[in-house]
Backbone as XML, in Angstrom:
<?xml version="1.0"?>
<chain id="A" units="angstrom">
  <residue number="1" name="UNK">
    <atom name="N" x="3.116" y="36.630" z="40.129"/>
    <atom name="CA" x="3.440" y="36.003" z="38.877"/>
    <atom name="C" x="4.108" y="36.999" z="37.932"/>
  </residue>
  <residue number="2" name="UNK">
    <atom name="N" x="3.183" y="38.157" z="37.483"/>
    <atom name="CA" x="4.142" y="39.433" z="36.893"/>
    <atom name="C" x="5.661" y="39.689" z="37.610"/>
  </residue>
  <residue number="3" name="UNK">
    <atom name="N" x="5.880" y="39.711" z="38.788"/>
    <atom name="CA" x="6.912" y="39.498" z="39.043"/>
    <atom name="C" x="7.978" y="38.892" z="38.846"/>
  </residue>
  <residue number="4" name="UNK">
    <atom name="N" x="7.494" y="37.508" z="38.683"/>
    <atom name="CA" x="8.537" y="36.209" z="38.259"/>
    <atom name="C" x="9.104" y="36.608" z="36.937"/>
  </residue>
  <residue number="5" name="UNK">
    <atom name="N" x="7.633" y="36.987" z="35.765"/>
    <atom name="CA" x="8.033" y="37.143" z="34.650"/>
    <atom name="C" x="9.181" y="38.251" z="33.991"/>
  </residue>
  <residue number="6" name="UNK">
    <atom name="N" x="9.633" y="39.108" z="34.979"/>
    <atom name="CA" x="10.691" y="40.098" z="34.823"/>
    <atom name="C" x="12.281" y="39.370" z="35.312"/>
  </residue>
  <residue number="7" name="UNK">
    <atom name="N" x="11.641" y="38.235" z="35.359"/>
    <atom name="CA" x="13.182" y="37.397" z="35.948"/>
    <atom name="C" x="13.215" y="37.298" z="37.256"/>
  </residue>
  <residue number="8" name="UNK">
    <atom name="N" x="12.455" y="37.629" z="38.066"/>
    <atom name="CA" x="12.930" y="37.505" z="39.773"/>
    <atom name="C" x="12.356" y="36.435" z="40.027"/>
  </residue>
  <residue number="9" name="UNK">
    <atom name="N" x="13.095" y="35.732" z="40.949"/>
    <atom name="CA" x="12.465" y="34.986" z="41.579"/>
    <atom name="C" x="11.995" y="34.875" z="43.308"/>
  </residue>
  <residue number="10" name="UNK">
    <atom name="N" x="11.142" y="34.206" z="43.686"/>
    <atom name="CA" x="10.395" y="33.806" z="45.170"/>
    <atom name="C" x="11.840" y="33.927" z="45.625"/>
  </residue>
  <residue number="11" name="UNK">
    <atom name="N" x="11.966" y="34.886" z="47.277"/>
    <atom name="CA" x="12.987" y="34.453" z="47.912"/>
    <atom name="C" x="12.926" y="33.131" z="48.853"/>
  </residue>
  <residue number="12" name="UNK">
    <atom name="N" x="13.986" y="32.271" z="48.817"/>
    <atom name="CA" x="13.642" y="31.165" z="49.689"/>
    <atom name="C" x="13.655" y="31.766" z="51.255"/>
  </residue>
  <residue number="13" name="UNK">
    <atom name="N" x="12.854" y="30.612" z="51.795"/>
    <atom name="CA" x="12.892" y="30.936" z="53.706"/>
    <atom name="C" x="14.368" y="31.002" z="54.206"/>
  </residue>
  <residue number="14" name="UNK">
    <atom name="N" x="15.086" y="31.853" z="55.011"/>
    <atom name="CA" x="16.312" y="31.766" z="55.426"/>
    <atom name="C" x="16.707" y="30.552" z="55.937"/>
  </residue>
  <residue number="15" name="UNK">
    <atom name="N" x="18.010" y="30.005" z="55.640"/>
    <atom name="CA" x="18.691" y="28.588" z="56.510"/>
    <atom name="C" x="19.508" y="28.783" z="57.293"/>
  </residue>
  <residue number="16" name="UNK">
    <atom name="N" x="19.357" y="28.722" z="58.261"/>
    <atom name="CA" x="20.614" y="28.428" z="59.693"/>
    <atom name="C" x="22.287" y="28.248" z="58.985"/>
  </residue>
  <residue number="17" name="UNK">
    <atom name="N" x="22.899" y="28.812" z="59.367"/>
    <atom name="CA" x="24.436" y="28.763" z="58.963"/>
    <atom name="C" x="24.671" y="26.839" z="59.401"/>
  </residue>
  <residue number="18" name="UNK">
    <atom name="N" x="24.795" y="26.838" z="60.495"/>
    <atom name="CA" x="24.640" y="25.333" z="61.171"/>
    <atom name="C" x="24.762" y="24.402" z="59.753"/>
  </residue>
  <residue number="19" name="UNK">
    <atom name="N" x="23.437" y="24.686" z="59.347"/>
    <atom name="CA" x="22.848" y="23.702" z="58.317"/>
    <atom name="C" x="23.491" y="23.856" z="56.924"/>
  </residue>
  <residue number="20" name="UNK">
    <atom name="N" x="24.489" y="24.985" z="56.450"/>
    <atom name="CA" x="24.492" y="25.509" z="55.565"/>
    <atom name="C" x="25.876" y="25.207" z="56.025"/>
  </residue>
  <residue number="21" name="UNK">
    <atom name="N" x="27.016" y="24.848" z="56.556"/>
    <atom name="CA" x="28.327" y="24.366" z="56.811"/>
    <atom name="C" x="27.908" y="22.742" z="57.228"/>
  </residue>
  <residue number="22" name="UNK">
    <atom name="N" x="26.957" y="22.795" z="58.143"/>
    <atom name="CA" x="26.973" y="21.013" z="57.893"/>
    <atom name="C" x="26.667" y="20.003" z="56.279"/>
  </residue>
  <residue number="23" name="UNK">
    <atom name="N" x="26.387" y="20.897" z="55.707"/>
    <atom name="CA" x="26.200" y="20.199" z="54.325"/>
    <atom name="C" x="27.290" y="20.422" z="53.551"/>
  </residue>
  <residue number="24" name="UNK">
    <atom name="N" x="27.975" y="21.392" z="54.004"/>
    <atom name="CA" x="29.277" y="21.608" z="53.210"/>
    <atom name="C" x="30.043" y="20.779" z="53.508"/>
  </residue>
  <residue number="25" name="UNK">
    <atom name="N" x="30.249" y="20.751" z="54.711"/>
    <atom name="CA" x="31.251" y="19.615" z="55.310"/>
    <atom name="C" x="31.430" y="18.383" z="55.175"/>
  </residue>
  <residue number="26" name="UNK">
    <atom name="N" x="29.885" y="17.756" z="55.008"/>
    <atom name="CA" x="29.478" y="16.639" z="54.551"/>
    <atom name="C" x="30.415" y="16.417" z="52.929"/>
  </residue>
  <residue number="27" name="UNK">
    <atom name="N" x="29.474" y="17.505" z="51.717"/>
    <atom name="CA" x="30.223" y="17.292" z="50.731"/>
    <atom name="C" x="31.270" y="16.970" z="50.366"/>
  </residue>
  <residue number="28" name="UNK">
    <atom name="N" x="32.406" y="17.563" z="51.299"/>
    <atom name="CA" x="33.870" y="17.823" z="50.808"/>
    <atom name="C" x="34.302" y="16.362" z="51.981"/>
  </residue>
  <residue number="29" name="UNK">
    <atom name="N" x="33.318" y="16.029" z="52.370"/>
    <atom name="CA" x="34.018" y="14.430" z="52.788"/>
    <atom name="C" x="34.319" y="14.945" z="54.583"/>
  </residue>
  <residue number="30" name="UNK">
    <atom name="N" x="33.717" y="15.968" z="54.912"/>
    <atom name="CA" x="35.082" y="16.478" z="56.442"/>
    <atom name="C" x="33.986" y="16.251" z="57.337"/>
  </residue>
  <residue number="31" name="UNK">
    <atom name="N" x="33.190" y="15.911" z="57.310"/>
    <atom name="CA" x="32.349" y="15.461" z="58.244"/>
    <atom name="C" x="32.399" y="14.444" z="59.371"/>
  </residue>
  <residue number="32" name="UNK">
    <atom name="N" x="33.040" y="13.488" z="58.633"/>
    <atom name="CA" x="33.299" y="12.603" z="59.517"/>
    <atom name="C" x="34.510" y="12.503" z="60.283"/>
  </residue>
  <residue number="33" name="UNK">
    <atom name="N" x="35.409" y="13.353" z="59.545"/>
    <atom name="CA" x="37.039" y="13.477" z="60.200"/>
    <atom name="C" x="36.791" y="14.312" z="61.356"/>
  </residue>
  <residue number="34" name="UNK">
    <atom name="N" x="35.995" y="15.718" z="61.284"/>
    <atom name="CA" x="35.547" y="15.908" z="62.103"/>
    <atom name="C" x="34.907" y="15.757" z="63.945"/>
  </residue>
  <residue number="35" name="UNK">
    <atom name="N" x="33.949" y="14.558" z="62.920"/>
    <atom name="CA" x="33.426" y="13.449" z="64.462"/>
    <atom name="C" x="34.647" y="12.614" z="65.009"/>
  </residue>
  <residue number="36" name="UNK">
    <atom name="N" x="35.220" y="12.284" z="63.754"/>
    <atom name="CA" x="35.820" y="11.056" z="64.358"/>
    <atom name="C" x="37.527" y="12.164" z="65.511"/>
  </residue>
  <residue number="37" name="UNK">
    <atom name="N" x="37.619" y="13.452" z="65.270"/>
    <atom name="CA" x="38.095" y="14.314" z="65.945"/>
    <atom name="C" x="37.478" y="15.083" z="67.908"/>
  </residue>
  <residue number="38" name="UNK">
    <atom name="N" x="36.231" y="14.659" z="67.436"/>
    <atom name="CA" x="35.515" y="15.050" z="68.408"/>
    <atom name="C" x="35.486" y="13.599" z="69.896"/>
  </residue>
  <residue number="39" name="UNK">
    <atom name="N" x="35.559" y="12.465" z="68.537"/>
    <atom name="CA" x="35.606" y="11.345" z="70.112"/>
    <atom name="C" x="36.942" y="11.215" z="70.157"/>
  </residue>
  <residue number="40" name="UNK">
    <atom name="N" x="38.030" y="11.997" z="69.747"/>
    <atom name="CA" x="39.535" y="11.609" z="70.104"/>
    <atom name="C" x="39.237" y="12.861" z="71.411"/>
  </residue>
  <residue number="41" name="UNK">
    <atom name="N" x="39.133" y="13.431" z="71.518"/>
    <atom name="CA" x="39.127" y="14.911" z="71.936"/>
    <atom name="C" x="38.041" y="14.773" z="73.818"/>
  </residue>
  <residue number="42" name="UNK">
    <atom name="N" x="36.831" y="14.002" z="73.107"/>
    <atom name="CA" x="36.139" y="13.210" z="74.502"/>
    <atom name="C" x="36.521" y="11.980" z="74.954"/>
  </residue>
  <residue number="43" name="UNK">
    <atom name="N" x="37.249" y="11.420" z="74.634"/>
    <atom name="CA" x="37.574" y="9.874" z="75.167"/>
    <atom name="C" x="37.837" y="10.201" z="76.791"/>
  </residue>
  <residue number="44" name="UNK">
    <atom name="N" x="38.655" y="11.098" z="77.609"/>
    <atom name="CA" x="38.612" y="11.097" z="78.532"/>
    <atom name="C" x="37.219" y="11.136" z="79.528"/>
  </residue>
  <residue number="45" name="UNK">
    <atom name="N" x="36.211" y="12.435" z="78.764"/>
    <atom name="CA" x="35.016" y="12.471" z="79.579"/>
    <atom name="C" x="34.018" y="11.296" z="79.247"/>
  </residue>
  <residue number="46" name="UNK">
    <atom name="N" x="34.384" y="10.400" z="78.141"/>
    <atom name="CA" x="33.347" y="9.370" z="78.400"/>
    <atom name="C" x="33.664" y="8.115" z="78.878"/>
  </residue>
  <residue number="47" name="UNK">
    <atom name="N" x="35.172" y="7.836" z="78.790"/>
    <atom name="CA" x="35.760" y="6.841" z="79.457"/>
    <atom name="C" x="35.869" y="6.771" z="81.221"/>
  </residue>
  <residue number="48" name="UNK">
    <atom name="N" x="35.981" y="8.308" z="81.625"/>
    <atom name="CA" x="36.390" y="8.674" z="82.997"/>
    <atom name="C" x="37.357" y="8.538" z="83.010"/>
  </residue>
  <residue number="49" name="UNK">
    <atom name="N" x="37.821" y="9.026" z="84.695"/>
    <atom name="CA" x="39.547" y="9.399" z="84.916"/>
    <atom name="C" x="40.186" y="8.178" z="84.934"/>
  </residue>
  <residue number="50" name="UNK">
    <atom name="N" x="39.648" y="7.037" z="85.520"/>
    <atom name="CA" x="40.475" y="6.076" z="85.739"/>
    <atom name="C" x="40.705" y="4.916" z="83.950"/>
  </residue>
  <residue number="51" name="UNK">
    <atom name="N" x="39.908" y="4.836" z="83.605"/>
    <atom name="CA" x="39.838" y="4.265" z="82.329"/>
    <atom name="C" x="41.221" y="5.387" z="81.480"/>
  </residue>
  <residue number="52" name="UNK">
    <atom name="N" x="41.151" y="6.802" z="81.484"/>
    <atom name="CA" x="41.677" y="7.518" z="81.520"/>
    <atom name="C" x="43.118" y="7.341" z="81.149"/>
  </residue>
  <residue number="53" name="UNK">
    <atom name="N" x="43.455" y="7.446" z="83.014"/>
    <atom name="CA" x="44.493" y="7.072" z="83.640"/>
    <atom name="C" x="45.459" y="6.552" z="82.777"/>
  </residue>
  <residue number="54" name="UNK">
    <atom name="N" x="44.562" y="5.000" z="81.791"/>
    <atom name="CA" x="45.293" y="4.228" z="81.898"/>
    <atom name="C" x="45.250" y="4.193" z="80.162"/>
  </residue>
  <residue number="55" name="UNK">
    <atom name="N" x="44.737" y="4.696" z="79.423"/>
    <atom name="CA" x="44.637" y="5.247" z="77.907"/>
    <atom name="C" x="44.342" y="6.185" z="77.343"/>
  </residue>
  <residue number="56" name="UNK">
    <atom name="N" x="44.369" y="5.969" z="75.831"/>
    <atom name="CA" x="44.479" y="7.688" z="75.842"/>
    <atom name="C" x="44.353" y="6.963" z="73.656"/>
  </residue>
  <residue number="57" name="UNK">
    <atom name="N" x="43.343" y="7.971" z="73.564"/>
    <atom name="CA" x="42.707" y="8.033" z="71.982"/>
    <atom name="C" x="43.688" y="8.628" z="70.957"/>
  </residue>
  <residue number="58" name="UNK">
    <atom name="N" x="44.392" y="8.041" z="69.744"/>
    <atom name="CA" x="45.506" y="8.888" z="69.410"/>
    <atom name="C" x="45.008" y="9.148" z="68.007"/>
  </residue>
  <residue number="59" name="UNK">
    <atom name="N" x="43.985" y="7.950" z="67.140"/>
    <atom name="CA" x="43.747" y="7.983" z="66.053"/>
    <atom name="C" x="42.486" y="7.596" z="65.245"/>
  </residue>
  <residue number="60" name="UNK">
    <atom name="N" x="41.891" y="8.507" z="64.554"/>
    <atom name="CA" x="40.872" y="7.673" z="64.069"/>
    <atom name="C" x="40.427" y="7.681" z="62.551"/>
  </residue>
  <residue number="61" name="UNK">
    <atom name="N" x="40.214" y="6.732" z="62.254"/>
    <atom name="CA" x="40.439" y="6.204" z="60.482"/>
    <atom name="C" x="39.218" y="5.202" z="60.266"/>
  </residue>
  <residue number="62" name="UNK">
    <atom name="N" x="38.491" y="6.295" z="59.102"/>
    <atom name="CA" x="37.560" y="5.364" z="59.045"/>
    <atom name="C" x="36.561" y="5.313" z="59.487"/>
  </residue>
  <residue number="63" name="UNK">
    <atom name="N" x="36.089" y="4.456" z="60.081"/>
    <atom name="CA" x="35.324" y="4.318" z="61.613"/>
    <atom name="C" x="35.753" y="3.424" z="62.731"/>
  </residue>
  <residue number="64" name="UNK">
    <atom name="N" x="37.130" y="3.662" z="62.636"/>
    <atom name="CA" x="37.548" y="2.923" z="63.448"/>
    <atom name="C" x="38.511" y="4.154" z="64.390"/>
  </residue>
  <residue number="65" name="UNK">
    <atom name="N" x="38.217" y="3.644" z="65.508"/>
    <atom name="CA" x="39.298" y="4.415" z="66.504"/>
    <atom name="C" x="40.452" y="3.833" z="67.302"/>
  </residue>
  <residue number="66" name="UNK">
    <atom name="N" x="41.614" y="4.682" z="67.120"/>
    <atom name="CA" x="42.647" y="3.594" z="67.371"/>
    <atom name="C" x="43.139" y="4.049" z="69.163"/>
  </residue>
  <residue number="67" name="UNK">
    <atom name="N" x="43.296" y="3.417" z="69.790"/>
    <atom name="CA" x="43.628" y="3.805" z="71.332"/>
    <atom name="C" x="45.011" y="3.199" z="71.914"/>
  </residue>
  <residue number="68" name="UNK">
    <atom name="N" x="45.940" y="3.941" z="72.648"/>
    <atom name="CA" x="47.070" y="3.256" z="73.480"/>
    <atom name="C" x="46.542" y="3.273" z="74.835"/>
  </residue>
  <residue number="69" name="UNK">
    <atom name="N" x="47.275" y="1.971" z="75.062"/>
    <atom name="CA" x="46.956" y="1.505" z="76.349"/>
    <atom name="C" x="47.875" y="0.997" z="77.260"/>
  </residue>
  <residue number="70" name="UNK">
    <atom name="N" x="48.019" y="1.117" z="78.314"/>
    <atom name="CA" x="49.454" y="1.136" z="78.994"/>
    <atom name="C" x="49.841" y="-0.418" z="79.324"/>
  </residue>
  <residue number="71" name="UNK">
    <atom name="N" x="48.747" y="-1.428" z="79.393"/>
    <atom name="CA" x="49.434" y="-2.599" z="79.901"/>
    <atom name="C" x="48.672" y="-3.719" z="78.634"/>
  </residue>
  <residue number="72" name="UNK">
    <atom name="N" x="48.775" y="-4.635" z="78.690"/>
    <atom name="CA" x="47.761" y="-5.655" z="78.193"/>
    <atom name="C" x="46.690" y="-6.184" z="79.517"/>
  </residue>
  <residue number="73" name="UNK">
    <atom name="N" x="46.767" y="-6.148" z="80.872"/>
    <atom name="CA" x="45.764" y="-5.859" z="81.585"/>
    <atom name="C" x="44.831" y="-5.330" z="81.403"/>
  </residue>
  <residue number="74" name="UNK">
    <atom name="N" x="45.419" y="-3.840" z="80.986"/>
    <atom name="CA" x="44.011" y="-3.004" z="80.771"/>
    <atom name="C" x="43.555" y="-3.572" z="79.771"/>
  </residue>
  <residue number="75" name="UNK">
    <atom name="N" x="44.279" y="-3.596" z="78.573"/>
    <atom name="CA" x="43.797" y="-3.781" z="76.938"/>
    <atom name="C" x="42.562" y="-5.059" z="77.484"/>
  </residue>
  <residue number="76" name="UNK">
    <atom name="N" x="43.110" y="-6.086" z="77.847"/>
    <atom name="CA" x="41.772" y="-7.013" z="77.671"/>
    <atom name="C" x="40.526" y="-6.271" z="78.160"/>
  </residue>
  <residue number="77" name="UNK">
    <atom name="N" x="40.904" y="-5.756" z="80.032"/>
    <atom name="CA" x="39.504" y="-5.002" z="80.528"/>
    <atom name="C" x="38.974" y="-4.127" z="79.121"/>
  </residue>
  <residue number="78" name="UNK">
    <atom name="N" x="39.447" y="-3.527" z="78.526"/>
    <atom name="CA" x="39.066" y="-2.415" z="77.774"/>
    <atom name="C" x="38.313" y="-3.044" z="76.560"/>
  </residue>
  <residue number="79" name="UNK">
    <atom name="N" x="38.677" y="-4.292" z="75.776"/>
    <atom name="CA" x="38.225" y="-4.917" z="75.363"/>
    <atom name="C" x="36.579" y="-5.843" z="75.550"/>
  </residue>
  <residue number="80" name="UNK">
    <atom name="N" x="36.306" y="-5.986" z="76.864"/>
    <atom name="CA" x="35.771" y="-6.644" z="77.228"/>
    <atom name="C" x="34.385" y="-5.137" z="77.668"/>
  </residue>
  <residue number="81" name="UNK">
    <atom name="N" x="35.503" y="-4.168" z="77.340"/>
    <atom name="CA" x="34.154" y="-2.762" z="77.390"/>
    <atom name="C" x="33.684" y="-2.475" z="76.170"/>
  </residue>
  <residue number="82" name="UNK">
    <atom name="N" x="34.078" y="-2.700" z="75.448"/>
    <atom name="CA" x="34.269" y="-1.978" z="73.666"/>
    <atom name="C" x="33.224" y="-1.544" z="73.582"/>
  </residue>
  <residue number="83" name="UNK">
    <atom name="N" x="32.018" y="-2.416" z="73.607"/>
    <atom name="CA" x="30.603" y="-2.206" z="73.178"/>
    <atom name="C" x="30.199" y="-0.952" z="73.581"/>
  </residue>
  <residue number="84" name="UNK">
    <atom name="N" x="29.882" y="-0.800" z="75.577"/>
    <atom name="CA" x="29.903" y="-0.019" z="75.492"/>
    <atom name="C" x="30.221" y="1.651" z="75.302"/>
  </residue>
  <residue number="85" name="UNK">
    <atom name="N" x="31.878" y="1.258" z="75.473"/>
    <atom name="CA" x="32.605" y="2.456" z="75.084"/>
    <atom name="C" x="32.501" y="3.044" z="73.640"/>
  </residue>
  <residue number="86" name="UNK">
    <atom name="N" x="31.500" y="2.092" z="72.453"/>
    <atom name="CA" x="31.631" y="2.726" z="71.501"/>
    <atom name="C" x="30.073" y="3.014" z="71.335"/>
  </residue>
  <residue number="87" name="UNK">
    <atom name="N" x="28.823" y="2.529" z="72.301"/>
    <atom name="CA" x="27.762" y="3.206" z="72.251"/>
    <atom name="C" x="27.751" y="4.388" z="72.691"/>
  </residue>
  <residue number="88" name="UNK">
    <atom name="N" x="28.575" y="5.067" z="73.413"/>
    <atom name="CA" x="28.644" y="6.101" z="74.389"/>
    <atom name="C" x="29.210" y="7.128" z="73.641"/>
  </residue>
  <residue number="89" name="UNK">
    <atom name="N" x="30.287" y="7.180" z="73.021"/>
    <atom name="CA" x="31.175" y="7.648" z="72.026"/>
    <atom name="C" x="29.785" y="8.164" z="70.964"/>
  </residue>
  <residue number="90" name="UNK">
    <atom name="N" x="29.291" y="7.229" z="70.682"/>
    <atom name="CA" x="28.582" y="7.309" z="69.515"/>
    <atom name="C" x="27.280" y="8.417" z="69.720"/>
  </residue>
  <residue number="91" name="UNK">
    <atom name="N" x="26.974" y="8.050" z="70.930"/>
    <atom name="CA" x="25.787" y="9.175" z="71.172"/>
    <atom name="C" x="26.793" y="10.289" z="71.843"/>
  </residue>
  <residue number="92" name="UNK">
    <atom name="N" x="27.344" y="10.499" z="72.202"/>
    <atom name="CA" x="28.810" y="11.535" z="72.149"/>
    <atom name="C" x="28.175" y="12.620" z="71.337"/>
  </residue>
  <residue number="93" name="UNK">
    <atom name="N" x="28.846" y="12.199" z="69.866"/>
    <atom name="CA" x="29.028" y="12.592" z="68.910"/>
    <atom name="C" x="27.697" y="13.129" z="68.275"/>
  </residue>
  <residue number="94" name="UNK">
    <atom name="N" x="26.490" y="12.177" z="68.658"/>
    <atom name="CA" x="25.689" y="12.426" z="67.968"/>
    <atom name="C" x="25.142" y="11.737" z="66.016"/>
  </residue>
  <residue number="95" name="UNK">
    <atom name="N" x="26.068" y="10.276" z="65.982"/>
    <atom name="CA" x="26.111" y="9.711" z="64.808"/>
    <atom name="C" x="26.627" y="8.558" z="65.234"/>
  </residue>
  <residue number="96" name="UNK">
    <atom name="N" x="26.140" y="7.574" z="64.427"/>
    <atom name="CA" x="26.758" y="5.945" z="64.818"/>
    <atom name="C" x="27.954" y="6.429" z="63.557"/>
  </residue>
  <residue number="97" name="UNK">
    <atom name="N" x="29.044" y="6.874" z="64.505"/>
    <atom name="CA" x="30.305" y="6.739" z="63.066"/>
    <atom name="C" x="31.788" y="5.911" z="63.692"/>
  </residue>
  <residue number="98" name="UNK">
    <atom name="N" x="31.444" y="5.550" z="64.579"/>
    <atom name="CA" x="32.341" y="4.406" z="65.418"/>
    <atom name="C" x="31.828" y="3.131" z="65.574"/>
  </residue>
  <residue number="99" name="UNK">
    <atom name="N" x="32.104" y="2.252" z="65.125"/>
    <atom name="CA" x="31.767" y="0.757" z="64.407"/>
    <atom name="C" x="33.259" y="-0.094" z="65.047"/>
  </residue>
  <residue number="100" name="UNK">
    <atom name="N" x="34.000" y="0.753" z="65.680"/>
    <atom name="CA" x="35.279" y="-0.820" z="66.199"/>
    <atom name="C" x="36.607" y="0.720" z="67.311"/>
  </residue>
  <residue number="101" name="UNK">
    <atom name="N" x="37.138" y="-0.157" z="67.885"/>
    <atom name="CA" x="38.111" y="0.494" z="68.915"/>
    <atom name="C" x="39.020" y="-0.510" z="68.336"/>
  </residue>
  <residue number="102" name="UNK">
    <atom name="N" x="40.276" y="-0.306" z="67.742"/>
    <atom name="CA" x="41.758" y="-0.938" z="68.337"/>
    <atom name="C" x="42.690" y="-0.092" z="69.571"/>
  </residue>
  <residue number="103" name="UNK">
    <atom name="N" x="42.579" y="-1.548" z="70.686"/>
    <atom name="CA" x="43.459" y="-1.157" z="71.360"/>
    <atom name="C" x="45.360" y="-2.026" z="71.393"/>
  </residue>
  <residue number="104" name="UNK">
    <atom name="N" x="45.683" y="-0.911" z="71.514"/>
    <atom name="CA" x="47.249" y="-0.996" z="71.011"/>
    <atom name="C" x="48.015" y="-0.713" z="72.310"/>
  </residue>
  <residue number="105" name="UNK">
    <atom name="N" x="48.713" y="-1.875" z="72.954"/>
    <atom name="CA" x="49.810" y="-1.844" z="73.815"/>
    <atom name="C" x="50.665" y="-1.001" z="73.793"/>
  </residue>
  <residue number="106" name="UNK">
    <atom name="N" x="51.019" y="0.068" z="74.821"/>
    <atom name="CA" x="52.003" y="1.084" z="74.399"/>
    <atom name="C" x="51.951" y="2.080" z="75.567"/>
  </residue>
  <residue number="107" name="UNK">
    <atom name="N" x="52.896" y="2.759" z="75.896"/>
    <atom name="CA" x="52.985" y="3.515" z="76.988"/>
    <atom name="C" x="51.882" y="4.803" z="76.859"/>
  </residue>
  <residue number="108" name="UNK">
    <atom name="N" x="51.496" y="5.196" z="77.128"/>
    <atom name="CA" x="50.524" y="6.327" z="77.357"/>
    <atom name="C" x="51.290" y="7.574" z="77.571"/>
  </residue>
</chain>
């Protein structure tokens, strides 16, 4: 207590850097640009090669991720995956921050 009263104060318990840039990041809004960087970046390893093959993750806004896809064949199959391609994504990442996939006709 004599201590305090000379102006010092209790040092706090040390914090993990981790924790001490994830809150920063958060603040300044980059947190999620971030994630939403991280499932552009995995779309191949959670989609696999052949899903792959045939698309490819170019954008993501929001919580939405935008994907090209080489035929409208695929687009419906891919469609008809969404759900789980965006539960997978999501534990990916480690955050439900993917809430929708547009897929967009277009050469790969």
């Amino acid at each position: 207590m004599l201590y305090e009263s000379f102006g010092h104060q209790k040092e706090k318990s040390p914090e993990l850097l981790g924790s001490i840039l994830q809150r920063s990041l958060k603040r300044r809004g980059l947190e999620k640009r971030i994630l939403g960087g991280k499932a552009l970046l995995f779309w191949k390893d959670i989609v696999g090669p052949q899903i792959a093959s045939q698309s490819s993750a170019f954008k993501f806004e929001g919580t939405t991720l935008f994907v090209k896809v080489k035929s409208p064949c695929w687009r419906n199959e891919l469609f008809f995956l969404k759900k789980n391609i965006i539960d997978r994504l999501n534990q990916h990442i480690k955050k439900n921050l993917i809430k929708d996939i547009v897929f967009v006709n277009s050469e790969v």
